[in-house]
C-alpha positions in Angstrom: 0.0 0.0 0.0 2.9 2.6 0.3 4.4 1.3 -3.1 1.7 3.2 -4.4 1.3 6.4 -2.3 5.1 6.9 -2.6 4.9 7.7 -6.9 1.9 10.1 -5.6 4.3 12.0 -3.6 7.0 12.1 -6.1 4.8 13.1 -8.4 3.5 15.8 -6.4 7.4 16.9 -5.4 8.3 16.6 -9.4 5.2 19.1 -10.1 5.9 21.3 -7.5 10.0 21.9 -8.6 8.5 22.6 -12.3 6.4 25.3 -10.9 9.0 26.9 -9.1 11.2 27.1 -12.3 8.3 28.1 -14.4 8.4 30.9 -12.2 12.5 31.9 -12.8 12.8 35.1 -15.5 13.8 34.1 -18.9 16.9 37.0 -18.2 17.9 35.0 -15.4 19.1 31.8 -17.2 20.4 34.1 -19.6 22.9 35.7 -17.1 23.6 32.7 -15.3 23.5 29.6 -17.8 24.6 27.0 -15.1 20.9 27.3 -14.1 19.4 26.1 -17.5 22.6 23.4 -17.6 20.4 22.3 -14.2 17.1 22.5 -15.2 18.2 20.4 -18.2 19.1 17.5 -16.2 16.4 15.4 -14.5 18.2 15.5 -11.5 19.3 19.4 -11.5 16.2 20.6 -10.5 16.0 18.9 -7.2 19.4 21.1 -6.7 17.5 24.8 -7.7 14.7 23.4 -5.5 17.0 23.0 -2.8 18.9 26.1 -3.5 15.6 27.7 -3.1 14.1 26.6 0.2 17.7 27.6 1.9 17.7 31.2 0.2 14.3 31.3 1.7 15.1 30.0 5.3 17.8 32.3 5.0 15.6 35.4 4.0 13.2 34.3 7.0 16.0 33.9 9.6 16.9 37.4 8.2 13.7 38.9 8.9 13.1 37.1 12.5 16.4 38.6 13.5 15.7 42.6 12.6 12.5 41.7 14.2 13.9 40.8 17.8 16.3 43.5 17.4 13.5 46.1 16.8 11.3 44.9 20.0 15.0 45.8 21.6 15.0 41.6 22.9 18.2 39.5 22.9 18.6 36.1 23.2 21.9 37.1 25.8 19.3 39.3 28.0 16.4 36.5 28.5 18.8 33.4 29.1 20.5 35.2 31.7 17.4 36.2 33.7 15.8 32.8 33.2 19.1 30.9 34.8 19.9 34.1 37.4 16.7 33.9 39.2 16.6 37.4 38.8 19.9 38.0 39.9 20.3 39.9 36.3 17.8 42.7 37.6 19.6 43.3 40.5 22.7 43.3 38.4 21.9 46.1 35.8 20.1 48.1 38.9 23.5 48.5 39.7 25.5 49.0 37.5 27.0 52.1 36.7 25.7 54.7 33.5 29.8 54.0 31.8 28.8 50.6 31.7 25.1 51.2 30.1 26.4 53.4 27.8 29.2 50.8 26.6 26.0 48.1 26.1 24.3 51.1 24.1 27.3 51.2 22.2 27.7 47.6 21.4 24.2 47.6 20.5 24.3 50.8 18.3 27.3 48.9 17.2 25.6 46.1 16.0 22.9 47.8 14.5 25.5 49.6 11.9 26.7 46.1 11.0 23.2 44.7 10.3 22.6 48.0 8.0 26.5 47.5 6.1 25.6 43.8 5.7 21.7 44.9 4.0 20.0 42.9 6.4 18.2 46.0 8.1 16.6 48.9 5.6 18.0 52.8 6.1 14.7 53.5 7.4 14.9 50.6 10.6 19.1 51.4 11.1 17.6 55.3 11.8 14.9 54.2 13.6 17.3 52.0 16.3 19.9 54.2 16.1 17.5 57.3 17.5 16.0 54.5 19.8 19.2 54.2 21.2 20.5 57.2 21.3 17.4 58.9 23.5 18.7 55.9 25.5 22.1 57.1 25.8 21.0 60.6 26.6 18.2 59.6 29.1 21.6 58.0 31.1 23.6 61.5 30.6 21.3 63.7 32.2 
């Protein structure tokens, strides 16, 4: 009974690649012609399909990250309360405003290299870095 669902699903798989490539621009096989080499072979178009789904994992891991960078969370700041037992809180109450605005820094820091890298748009980069700026200034006076 699963010989027979398991052509159904290759089928299915087969249909789906040739969609995707029905969807590439004609100018794109043009510029790169390794891509119509692959699409040629029978077995080359498992590779664009695979090329595909890890560009797009990649785009969405891109986007989930500017997104818990604009709610200001960090992966750092939520582990360390979890396994402190709060002993982060009573941590940052104390520390001093040199070493908040060094974290502002690393974080304004960070921000730049998101926006050099084009992960972040111009718009989001300004929009942290005046985020963290009133930050810093909050601290100065």
């Amino acid at each position: 009974m699963q010989k027979s669902k398991m052509p159904d699903l290759m089928h299915i798989i087969e249909t789906s690649i040739d969609r995707l490539i029905a969807q590439l621009p004609s100018t794109l096989l043009m510029d790169f012609p390794q891509l119509a080499i692959l699409i040629s072979n029978p077995n080359g178009r498992y590779v664009i399909a695979g090329l595909a789904v890890v560009f797009g994992l990649l785009g969405l891991w891109v986007i989930l990250r500017v997104i818990q960078i604009i709610l200001g969370g960090g992966t750092k700041q939520s582990s360390k309360t979890a396994t402190d037992g709060g002993q982060a809180v009573k941590d940052r109450a104390v520390m001093t405003n040199n070493e908040d605005l060094a974290a502002i820094e690393q974080e304004m820091l960070a921000v730049r290299q998101l926006y050099a890298d084009g992960h972040i748009l111009k718009d989001v980069y300004v929009a942290e870095t005046r985020r963290l700026y009133g930050k810093a200034k909050a601290l100065q006076t």
